[in-house]
C-alpha positions in Angstrom: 0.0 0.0 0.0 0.8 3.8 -0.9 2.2 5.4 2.3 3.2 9.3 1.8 3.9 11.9 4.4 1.1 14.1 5.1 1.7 17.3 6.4 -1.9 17.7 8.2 -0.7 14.7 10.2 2.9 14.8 10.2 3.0 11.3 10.0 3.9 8.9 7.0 0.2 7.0 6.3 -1.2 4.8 4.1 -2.8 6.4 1.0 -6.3 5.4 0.3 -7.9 7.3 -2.2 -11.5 8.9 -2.1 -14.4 7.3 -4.0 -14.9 8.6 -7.3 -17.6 11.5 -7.5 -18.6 13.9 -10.0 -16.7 17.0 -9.8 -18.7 20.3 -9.5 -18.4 23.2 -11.3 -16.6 26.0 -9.6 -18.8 29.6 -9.9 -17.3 32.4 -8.7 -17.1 32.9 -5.5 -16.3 35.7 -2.5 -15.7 35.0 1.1 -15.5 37.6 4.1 -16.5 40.8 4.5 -18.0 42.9 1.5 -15.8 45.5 1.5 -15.0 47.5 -1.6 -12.6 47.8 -3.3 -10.8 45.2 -1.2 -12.0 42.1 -0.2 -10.3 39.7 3.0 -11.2 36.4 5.1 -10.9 36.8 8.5 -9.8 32.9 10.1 -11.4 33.1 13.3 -14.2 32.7 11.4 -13.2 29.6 10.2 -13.5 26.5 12.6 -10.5 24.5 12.6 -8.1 27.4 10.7 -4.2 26.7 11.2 -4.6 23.0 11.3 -2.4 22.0 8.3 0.4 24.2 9.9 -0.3 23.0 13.4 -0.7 26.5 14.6 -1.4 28.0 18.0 -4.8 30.1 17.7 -4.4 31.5 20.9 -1.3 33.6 20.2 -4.1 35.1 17.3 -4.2 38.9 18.4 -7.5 40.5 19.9 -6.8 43.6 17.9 -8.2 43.5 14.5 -5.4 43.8 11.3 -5.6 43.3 7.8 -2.7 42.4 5.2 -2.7 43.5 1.5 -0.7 41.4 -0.4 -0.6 38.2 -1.9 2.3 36.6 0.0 5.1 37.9 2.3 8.6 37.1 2.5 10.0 34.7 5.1 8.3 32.4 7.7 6.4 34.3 9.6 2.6 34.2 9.6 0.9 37.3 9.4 -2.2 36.8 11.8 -5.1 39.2 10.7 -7.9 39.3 7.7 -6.0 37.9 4.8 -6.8 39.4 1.2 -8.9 38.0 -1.5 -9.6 40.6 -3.9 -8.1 43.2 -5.2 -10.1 46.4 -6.3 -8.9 48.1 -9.4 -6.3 50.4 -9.2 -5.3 52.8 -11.6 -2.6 51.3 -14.2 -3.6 47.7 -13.3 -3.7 45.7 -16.8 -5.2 42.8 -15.3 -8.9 42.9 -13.4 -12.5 41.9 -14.1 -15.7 43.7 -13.7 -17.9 41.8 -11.3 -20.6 42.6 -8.8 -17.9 43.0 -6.5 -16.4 45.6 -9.0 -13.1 45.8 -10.9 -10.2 44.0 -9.5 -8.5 40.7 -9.6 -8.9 37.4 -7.6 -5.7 37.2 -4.5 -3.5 34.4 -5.4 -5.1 32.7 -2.2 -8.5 32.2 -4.2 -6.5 31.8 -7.6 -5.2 28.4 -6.0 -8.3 26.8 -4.7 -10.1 28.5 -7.7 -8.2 26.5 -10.3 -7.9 23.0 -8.0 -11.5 22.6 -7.9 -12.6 23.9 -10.7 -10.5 21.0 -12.4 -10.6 18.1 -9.9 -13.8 18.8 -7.8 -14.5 20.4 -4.2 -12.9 17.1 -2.8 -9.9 15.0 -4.3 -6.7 13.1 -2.9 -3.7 14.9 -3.0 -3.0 18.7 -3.2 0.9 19.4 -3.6 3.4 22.5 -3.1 6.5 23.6 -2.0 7.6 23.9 1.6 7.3 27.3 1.9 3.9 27.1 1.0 3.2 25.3 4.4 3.6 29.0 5.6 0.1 30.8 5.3 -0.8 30.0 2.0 -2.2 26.6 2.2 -4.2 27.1 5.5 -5.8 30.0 3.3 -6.3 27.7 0.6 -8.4 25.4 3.3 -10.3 28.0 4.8 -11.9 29.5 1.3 -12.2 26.0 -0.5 -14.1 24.6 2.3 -16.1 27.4 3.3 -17.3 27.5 -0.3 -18.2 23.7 -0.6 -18.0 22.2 3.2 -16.2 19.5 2.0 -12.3 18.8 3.0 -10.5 19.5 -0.3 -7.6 16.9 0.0 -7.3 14.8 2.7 -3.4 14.3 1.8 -1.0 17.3 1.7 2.7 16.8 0.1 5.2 19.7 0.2 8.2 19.4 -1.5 11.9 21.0 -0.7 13.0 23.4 -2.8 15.5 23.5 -5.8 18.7 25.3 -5.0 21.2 26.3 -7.8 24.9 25.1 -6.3 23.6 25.4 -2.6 22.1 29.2 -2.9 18.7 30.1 -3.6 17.3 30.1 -7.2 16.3 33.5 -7.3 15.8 36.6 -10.1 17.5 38.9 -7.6 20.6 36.5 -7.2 21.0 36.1 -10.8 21.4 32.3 -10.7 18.0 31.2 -12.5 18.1 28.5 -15.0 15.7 27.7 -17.6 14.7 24.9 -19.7 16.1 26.3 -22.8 19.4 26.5 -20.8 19.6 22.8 -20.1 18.4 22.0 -24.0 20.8 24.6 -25.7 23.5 22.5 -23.4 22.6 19.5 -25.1 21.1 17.7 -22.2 17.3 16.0 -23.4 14.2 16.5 -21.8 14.5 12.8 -20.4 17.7 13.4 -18.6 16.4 16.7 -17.2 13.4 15.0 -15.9 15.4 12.5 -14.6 18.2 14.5 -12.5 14.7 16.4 -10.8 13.1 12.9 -10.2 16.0 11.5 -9.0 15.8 12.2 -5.2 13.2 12.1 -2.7 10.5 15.0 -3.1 11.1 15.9 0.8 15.0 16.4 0.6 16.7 19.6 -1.3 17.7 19.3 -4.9 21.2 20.8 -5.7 21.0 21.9 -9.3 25.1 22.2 -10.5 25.6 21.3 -14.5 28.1 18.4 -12.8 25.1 16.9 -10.8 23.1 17.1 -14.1 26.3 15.6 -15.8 26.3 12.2 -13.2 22.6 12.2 -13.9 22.7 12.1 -17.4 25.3 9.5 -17.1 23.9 7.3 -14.7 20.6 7.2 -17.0 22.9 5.8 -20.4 24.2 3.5 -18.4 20.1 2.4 -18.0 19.9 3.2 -21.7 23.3 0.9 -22.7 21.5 -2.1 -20.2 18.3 -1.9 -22.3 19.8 -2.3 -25.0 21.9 -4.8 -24.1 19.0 -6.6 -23.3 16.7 -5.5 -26.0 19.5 -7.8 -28.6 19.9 -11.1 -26.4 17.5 -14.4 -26.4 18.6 -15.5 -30.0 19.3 -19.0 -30.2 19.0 -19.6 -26.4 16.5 -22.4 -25.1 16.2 -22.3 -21.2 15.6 -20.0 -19.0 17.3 -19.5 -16.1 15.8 -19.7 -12.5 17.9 -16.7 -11.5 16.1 -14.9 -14.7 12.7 -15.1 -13.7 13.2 -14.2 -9.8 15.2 -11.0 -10.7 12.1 -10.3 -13.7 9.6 -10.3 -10.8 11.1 -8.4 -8.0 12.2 -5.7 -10.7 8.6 -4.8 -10.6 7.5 -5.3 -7.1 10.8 -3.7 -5.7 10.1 -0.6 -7.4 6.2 -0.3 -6.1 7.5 -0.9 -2.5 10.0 1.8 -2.9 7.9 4.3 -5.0 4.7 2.8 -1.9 7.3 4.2 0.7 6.8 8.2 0.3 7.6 7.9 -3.2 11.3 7.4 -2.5 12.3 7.6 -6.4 15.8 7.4 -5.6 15.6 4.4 -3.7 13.6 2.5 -6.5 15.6 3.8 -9.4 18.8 2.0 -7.5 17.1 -1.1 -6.7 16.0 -1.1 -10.6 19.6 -0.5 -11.6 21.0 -3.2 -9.5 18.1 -5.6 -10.6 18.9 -5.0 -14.6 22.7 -4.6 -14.0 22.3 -8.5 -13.0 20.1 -9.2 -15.7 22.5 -8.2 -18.2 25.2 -9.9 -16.7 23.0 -13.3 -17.5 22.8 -12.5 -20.7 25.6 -11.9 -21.8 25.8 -15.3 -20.5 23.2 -16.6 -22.8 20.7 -17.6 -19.8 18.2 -14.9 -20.8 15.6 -16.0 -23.6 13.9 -14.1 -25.8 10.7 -14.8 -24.1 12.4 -13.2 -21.0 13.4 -10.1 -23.2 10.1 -9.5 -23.7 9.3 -10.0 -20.0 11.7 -7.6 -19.2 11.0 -4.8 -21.8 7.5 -5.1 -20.9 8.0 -4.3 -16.7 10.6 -1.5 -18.1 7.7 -0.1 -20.2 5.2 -0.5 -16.9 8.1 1.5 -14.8 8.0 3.9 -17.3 4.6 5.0 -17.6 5.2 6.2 -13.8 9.1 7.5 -14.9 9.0 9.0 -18.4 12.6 8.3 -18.9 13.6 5.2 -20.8 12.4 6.4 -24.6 10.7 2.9 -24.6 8.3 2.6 -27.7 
């Protein structure tokens, strides 16, 4: 069974997944006080607000404060009326007139605007970054559910952030890196998807073009083994015992891993050990050509989760 770490809980689980229902349309919505041109949610209003971020509602001031913006730097939480709308200002290029008047939706209604307009008031897993434990999702909870009075995910998964050579990826710093700058190096979209895979989603990713490099080179080697594999079987009769135990725990291994947390680093490895083996019997003739075909069909299965092995 799935287990994943869910930060309402802050315990690693089993996963089972909600019974299938019929998403509902998302209408627009407002929440909290009516007051033009600004709109905010006040969470005392909200039974049960903090509870993703395990937070103490008693240190919540008596005195009355609102915040403006979208998001604030750093960790700290800012404990007043949040904002969900922003009236029209002179300038802005983006707004809507609505019977709340111009303005734009707060990225905190954005969020659980666009969730459950596309997966229902209720589904199983929302995902985010770490930082996003700080304010934001408790925001996301309190509109969502206040809307529909149904939980929207009973499974939260925040993941650690990229860095760029231990620092921050950040405009300011100068060290961002796109897509195209990874493709113009000559590295595919396979091997970049692989080198961000490649890790657990709970532990920081070190982006340096040498980590990408070992990446990239520890994915041919996968590449070299399939193909290694892909050409053996001709002529040979029996199949080897060893064969057919490593072809089923190549499978099974990887759900257990991938079941614990999604540990994709610890089921890529256990893959690579598994066909590292398997080629090593065939080069001793002991793998068949119906055990190619076992094999190439569990690689395609992995895959499908993967997206890595350019396996037609």
């Amino acid at each position: 069974m799935l287990t994943l770490y869910n930060s309402l809980t802050r315990r690693v689980e089993p996963f089972e997944p909600l019974e299938g229902e019929e998403g509902e349309e998302v209408k627009m919505f407002t929440c909290g006080p009516s007051i033009y041109p600004r709109q905010y949610f006040d969470p005392l209003t909200f039974k049960g607000f903090g509870k993703l971020a395990h937070l103490d509602m008693s240190r919540w001031p008596k005195v009355k404060k609102r915040f403006h913006r979208d998001t604030y730097s750093g960790n700290r939480w800012n404990m007043g009326d949040f904002i969900l709308w922003h009236g029209y200002k002179k300038g802005d290029t983006v707004y809507w007139d609505t019977a709340i008047g111009r303005g734009r939706p707060a990225w905190n209604v954005q969020d659980p605007a666009m969730a459950t307009q596309t997966l229902g008031f209720s589904f199983d897993i929302f995902c985010g970054g770490e930082d996003n434990l700080v304010r934001h999702h408790d925001y996301v909870i309190a509109v969502a559910e206040s809307v529909s009075g149904k939980i929207p995910a009973r499974y939260w998964l925040h993941g650690a952030h990229l860095l760029v050579k231990g620092k921050k990826m950040s405009k300011s710093k100068g060290n961002v890196i796109y897509l195209d700058d990874l493709l113009k190096a000559a590295y595919t979209g396979e091997e970049i998807r692989f080198f961000m895979i490649y890790g657990h989603y709970r532990v920081r990713l070190n982006f340096s073009y040498d980590n990408l490099k070992k990446a990239s080179e520890k994915l041919k080697r996968i590449y070299e083994m399939i193909d290694s594999i892909q050409d053996a079987g001709a002529g040979v009769q029996k199949s080897d015992d060893a064969v057919k135990e490593l072809i089923e725990h190549l499978k099974q291994d990887f759900e257990k891993n991938m079941d614990d947390d999604l540990n994709v680093k610890q089921a890529f490895d256990g893959m690579l050990s598994a066909l590292l083996q398997l080629t090593e019997l065939a080069k001793l003739n002991r793998v068949t050509s119906e055990d190619t075909k076992r094999i190439i069909a569990t690689l395609k299965s992995i895959d499908s989760v993967l997206q890595v092995f350019k396996l037609s």
